[in-house]
C-alpha positions as CSV (number, residue, x, y, z in Angstrom):
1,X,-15.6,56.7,-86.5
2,X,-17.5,57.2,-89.7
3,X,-16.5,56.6,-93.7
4,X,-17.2,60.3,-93.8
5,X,-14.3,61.0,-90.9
6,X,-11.1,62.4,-93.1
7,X,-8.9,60.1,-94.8
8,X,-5.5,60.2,-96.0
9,X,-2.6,58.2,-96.7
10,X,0.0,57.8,-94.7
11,X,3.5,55.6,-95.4
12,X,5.4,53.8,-92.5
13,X,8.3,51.6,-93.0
14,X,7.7,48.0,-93.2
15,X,8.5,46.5,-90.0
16,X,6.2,49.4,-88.3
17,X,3.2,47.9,-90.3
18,X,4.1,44.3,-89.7
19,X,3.5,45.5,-85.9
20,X,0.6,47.7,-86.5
21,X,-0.6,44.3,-87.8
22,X,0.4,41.8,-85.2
23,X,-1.0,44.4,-82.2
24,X,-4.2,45.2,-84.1
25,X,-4.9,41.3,-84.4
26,X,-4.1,40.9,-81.0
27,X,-6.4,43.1,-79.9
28,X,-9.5,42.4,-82.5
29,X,-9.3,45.2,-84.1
30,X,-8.6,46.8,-87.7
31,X,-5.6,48.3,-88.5
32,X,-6.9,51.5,-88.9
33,X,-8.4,51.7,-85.2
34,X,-5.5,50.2,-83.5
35,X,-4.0,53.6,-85.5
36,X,-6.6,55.5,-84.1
37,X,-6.6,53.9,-80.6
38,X,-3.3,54.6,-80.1
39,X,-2.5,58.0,-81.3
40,X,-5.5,58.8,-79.0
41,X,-3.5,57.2,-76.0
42,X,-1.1,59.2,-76.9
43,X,-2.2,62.0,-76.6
44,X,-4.4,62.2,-72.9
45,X,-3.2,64.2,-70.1
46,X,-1.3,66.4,-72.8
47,X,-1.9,70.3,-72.9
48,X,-5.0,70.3,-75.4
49,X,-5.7,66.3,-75.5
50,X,-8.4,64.7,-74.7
51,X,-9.5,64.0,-70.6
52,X,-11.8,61.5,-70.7
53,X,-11.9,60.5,-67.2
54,X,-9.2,59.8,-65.1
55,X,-6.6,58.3,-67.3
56,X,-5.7,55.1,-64.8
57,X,-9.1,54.3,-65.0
58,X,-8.9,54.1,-68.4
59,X,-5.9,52.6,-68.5
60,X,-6.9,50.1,-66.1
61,X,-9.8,49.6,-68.4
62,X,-7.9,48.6,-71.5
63,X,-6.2,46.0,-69.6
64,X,-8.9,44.2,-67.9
65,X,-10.7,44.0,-71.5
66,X,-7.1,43.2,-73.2
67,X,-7.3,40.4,-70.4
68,X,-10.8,39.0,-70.8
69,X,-10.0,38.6,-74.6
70,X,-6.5,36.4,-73.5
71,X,-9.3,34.7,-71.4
72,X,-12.0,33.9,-74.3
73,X,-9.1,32.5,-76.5
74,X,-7.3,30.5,-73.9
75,X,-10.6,28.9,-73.1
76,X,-11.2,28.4,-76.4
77,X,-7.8,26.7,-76.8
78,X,-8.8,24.3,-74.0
79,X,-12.2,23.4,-75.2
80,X,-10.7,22.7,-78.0
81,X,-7.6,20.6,-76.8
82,X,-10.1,18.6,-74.7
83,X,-12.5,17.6,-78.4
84,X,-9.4,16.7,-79.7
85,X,-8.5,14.2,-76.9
86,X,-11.8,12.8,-77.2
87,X,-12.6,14.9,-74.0
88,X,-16.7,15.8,-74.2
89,X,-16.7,17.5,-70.7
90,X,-14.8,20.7,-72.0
């Protein structure tokens, strides 16, 4: 996705964005691509969406990676935990 991709504006009640928010965060990424991301999901397998592969795959895909981030931060959570306690070993 480019700056010169189409724009426009687009209004959702509060407590939609406040979730936009929260998921986009949770998966490092802007609000705008979580948008993006998901609206794409939503629309593979469907008459006239996109087939990228086989959709499990993909699927699958998005999870492992969704996963491997939980990872990162839980290990960073640790390390951290462990400095705190005095722990240099972490």
């Amino acid at each position: 996705m480019t700056r010169a991709d189409p724009q426009f504006k687009l209004r959702v009640p509060s407590d939609l964005k406040e979730r936009i928010e929260k998921s986009a965060a949770e998966n490092h990424r802007s609000m705008n691509a979580e948008i993006v991301a998901r609206l794409s999901e939503s629309f593979r397998g469907a008459p006239g969406g996109e087939q990228e592969g086989d959709p499990t795959l993909f699927g699958a895909w998005e999870r492992l990676e969704r996963l491997r981030l939980e990872l990162d931060q839980a290990m960073s959570d640790y390390k951290k935990l462990m400095l705190s306690r005095g722990e240099e070993d972490a």
